[in-house]
C-alpha positions as CSV (number, residue, x, y, z in Angstrom):
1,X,-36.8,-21.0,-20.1
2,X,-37.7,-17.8,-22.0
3,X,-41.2,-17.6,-20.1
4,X,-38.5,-17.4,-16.5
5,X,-36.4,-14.9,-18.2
6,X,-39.3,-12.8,-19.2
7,X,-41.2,-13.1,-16.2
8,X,-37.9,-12.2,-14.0
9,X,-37.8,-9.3,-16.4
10,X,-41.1,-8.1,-15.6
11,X,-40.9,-8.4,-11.5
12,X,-37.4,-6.5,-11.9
13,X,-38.7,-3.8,-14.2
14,X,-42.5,-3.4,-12.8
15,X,-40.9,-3.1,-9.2
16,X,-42.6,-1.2,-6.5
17,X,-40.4,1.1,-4.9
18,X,-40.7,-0.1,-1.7
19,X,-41.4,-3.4,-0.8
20,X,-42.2,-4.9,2.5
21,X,-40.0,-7.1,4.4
22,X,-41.4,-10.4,5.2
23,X,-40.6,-11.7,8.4
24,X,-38.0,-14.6,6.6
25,X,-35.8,-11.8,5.3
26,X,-35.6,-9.5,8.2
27,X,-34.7,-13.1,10.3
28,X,-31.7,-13.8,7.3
29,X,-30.7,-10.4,7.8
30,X,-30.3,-10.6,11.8
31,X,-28.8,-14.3,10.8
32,X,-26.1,-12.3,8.8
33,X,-25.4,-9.9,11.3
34,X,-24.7,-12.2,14.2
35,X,-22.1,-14.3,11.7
36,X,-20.4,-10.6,11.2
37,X,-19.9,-10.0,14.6
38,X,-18.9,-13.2,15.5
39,X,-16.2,-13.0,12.6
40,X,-15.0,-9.9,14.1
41,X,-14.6,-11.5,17.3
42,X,-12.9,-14.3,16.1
43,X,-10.5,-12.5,14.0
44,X,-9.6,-10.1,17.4
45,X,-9.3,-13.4,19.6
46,X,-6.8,-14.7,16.9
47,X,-5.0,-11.4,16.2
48,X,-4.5,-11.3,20.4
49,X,-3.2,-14.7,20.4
50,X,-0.7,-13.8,17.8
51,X,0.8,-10.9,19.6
52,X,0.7,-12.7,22.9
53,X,2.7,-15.5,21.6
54,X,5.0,-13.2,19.7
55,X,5.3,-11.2,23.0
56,X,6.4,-14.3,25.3
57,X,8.9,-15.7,22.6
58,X,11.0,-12.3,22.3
59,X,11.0,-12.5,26.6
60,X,12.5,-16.2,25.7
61,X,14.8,-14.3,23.9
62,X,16.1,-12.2,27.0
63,X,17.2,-15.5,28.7
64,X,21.0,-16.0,28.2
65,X,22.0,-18.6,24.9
66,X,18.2,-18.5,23.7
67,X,17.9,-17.3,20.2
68,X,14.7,-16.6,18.1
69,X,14.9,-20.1,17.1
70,X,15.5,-21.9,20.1
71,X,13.1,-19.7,21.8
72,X,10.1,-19.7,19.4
73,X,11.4,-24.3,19.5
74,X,10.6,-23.8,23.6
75,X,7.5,-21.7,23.1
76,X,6.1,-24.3,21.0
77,X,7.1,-27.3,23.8
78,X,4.9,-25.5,26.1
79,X,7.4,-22.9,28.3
80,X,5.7,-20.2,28.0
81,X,7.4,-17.9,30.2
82,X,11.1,-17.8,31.5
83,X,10.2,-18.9,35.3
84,X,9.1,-22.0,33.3
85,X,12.3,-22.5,31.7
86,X,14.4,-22.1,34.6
87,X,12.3,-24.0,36.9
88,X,11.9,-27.0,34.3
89,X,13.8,-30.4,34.1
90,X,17.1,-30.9,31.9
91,X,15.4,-33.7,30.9
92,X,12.5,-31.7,29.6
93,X,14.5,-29.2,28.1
94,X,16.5,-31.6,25.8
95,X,13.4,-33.3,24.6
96,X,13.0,-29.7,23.1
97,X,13.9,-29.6,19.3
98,X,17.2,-27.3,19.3
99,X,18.3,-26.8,22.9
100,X,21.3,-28.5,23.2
101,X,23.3,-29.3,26.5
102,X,24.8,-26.4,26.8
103,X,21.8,-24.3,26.6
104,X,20.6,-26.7,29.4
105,X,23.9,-25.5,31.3
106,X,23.5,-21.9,31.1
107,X,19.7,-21.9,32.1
108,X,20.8,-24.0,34.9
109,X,22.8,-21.5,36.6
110,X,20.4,-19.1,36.8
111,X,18.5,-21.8,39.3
């Protein structure tokens, strides 16, 4: 163990200044870089879902009766826009957790 320490010791104090890469570490380092960027893409993919979906819940919002709730609860069912809504059955729309019958009313007279 001591013979390790010491000889870890020596190749970090008896260093050469510059050392040449060898082809595995310049093939880790292009390894890393791709996992970065496609991190960063990731994470910009997810942020634009986010704002999308926030984006078609608060135009839910604009139909009349739909609250932040019900709309977000209609979002989720899969109406994703407010054509969708209005053009869907009253069936389908009561399967939705939170839109009552009345709800169902007022959407339908915008048909």
């Amino acid at each position: 163990m001591i013979s390790k320490f010491l000889s870890k010791l020596k190749s970090i104090l008896f260093k050469s200044e510059v050392t040449p890469e060898t082809p595995l570490k310049i093939e880790k380092k292009a390894a890393k870089s791709a996992k970065t960027k496609t991190k960063t893409k990731t994470k910009t993919k997810t942020k634009n879902k986010a704002v999308n979906s926030k984006k078609n819940i608060e135009t839910l919002t604009t139909l009349p009766g739909v609250g932040a709730k019900s709309a977000k609860a209609l979002y989720e069912a899969g109406f994703k826009t407010t054509k969708a809504v209005i053009a869907a059955d009253e069936k389908d729309l009561l399967a939705v957790t939170g839109v009552g019958i009345n709800l169902v009313k007022k959407l339908k007279k915008l048909k």
